[in-house]
N, C-alpha and C positions, 0 to 999 in steps of 0.2 A: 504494500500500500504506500503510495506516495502521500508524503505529510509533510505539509508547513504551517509555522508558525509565523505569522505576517503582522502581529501584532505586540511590541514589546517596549518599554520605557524602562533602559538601564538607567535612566537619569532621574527615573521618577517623579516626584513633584519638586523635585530641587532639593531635601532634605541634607542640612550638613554632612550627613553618616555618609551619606551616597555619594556626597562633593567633593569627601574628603578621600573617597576610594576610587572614583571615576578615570578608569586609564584603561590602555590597552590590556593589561591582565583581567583588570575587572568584564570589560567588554566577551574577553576571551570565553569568560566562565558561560558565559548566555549560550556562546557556541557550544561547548563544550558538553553543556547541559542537553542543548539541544541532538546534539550525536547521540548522547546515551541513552535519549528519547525516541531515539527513530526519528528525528522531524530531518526530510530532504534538506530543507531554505528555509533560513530566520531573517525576519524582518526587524530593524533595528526603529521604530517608528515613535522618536520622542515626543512629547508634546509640543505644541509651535511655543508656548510661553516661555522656551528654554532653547529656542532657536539658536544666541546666540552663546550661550553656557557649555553648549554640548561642543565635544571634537572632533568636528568635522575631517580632520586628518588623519585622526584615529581612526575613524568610521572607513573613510576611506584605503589607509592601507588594508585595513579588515579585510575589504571587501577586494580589493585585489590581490590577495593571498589566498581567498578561498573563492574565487568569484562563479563556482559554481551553489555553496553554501548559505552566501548572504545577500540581503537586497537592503536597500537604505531607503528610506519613508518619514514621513511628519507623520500625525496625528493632529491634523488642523479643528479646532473645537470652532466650527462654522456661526458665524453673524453676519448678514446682511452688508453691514458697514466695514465688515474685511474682507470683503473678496478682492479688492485692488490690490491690498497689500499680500492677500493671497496669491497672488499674481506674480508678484518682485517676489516673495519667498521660491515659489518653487523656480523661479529662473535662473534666481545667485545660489542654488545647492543642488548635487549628482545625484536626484531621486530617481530612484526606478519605479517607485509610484507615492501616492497621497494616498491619508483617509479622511475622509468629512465628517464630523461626528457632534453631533447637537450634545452639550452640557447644560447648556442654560437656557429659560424661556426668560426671556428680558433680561435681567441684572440677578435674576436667584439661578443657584448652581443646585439643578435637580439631583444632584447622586452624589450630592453633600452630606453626609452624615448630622452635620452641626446645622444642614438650613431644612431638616426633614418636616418641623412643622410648618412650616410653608404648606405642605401639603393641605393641612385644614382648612387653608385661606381660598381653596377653588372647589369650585365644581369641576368633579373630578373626568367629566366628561368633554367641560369646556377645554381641562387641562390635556385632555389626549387631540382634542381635534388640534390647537395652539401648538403643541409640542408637533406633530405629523406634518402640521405647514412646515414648520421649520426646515422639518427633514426635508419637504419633497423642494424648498429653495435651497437647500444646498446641494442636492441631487442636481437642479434644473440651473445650477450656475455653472454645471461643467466642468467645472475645477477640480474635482475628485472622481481618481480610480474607482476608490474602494468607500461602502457606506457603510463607519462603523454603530456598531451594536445598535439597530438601527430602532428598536422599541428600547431602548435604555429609559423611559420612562416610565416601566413597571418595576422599575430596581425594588422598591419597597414594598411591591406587594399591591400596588394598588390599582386596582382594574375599571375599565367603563363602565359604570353601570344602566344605560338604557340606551348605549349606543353598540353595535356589534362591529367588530375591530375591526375584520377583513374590512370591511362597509368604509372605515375610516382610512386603513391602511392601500390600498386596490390604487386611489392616485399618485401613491408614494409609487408603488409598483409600476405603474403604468411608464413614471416619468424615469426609473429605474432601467428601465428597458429600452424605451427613446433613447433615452444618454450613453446607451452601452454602457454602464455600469456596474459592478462588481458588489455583489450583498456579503460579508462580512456575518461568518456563526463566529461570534465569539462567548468562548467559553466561562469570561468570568464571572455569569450572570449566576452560577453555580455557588459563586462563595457569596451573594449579598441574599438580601430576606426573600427576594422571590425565587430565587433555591433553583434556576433552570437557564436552560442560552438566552442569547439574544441573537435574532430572534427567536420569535415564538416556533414550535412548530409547523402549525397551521397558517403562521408566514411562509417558511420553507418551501410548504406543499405549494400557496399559489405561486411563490416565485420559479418552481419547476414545474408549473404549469403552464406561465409567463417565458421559460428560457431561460431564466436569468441566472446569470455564472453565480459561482460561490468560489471564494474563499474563508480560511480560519486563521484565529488569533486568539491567542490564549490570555492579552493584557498584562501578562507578564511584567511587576516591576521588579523581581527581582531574578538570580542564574536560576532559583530551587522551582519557581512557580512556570520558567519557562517547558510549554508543553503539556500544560496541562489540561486535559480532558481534550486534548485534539483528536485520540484514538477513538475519543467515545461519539465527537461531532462528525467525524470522518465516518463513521458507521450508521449515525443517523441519516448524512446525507445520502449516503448508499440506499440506504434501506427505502429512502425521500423516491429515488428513480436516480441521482446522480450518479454521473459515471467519469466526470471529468471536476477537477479541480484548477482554479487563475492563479496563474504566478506570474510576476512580472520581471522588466528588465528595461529600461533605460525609456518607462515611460509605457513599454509594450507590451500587450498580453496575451497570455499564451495558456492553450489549456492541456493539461498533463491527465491522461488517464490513471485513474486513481492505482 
């Protein structure tokens, strides 16, 4: 079975411990991990908030050392009013692809631990249709490969309740597929309260009924977590009808029979 990990933040959220280890050994380890894992290709995909922290020299010799093993990537947390500078980002660095990934609806950080009671403050229905736009404009700005964890807005467990998802999610898909875009299982939907991927299931199913390519990403921010539950995502989407898995390279994609 061919398996990547496409999703990974050696650098974290910037945390001294990580600042103060952050070098080509440390990087090494991710690899490393990843070998012992089965994973094919690890994706090294910091966060953009750490654009300029991260080393890029480092990344790159990485990746010409092993340049069948590793691919280089952002984690761009999409708003409206960054897509220009989205733009000059991925032009000034050697990315073999981007992810687009909705954090926030306005100024609160949904998969915040510390801003969770936000949550009481909506209608939990209005909060899914709001969140879903978001996704399907940064889907429809074309700036990103890959769409991550693309329901990250049931992290805590909290579901629609008089609206039915597919119903809400189907133009997210729709514009997924227009854009030739790349859906994103990633697995660390498994360590927060809603206990499962992202996405859903029954996402899965209509996006292979849509076409729509998949890749995995484990969210990995540390060497021990890279890899995790990708043998189990790689098996669902088997079971899905997938039979091919996206892996990129210098912007390009290409699908690898599993």
């Amino acid at each position: 079975m061919f398996l990547v990990d496409y999703h990974t933040h050696p650098y974290g959220h910037g945390e001294q411990e990580i600042r103060d280890k952050y070098s080509y050994k440390y990087l090494k380890e991710f690899l490393l991990m990843a070998q012992e894992k089965g994973i094919a290709q690890l994706g090294f995909t910091d966060h953009d908030d750490y654009i300029d922290a991260i080393s890029w020299d480092i990344l790159e010799d990485l990746s010409a050392e092993y340049p069948d093993k590793i691919r280089l990537g952002i984690e761009f947390d999409y708003k409206i009013n960054k897509e220009e500078w989205i733009k000059q980002v991925k032009n000034r660095f050697p990315l073999d692809y981007s992810i687009g990934s909705v954090h926030r609806v306005g100024n609160w950080e949904i998969d915040h631990p510390a801003y969770v009671s936000e949550y009481k403050e909506w209608d939990i229905d209005e909060l899914y249709i709001a969140y879903f736009d978001l996704v399907e404009k940064a889907v429809s700005s074309g700036l990103f490969e890959i769409i991550g964890h693309m329901d990250l807005i049931k992290i805590f467990n909290n579901r629609p309740v008089d609206l039915n998802l597919l119903e809400i999610v189907e133009p997210v898909l729709q514009a997924i597929k227009e854009n030739r875009t790349v859906i994103e299982i990633n697995t660390n939907g498994c360590n927060k309260p809603v206990n499962e991927f992202y996405p859903s299931t029954d996402i899965l199913k209509r996006a292979y009924e849509l076409k729509i390519p998949i890749t995995i990403g484990s969210d990995a921010h540390s060497p021990g977590r890279v890899g995790e539950g990708i043998k189990r995502a790689a098996s669902l989407a088997q079971k899905i009808g997938y039979k091919e898995i996206t892996i990129f390279k210098n912007g390009e994609s290409y699908s690898v029979p599993y």
